[in-house]
C-alpha positions in Angstrom: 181.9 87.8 122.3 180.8 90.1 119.3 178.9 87.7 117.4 176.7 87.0 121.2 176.3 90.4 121.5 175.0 90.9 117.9 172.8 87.5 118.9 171.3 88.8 121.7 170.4 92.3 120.3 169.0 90.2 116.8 166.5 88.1 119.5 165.6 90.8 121.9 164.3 93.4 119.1 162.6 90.1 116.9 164.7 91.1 113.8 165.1 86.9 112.9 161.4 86.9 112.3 161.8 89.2 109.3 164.8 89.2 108.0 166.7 85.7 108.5 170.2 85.3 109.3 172.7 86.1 107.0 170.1 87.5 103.9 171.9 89.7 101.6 170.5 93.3 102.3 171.1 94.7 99.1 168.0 92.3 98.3 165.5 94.0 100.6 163.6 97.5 99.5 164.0 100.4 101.6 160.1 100.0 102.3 160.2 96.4 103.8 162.9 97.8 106.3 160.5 100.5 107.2 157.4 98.3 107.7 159.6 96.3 109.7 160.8 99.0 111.7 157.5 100.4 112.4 156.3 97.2 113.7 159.2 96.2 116.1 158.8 99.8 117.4 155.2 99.7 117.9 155.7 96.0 119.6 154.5 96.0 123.4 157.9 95.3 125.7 157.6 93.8 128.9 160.7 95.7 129.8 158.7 98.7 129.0 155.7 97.8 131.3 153.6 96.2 128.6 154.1 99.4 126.0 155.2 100.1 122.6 158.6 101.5 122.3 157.4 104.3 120.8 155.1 105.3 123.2 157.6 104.8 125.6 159.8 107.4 124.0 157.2 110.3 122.7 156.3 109.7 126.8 159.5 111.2 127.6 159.8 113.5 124.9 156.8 115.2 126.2 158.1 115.2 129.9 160.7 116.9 128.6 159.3 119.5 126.6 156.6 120.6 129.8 159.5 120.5 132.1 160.7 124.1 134.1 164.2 124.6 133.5 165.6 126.6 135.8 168.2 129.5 134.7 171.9 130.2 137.0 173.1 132.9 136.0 
């Protein structure tokens, strides 16, 4: 059950295509694993309508920031 969940997270977010299974980490610079973060977050999602995850998320930060808050006192 673990090792399917870690499967399916590995497809959905396209890690495989940069880093192949079972690589020893301590072999991969602190850079490459930002590049490949940056890209996998700036990758279009279909679940996200066709944008980039970050989008998606400085979308709501900025909903969040304009939105009233109303005060009980």
């Amino acid at each position: 059950m673990k090792n399917d969940l870690y499967a399916a997270i590995e497809s959905y977010f396209g890690i495989k295509q940069y880093i192949p299974e079972k690589t020893d980490f301590s072999t991969i610079s602190d850079a490459y694993v930002k590049q490949v973060e940056n890209k996998l977050n700036n990758r279009p999602r279909k679940w996200h309508k066709y944008q980039s995850p970050i989008f998606v998320m400085n979308q709501l930060l900025f909903e969040l920031r304009n939105q009233k808050v109303a005060f009980a006192t």
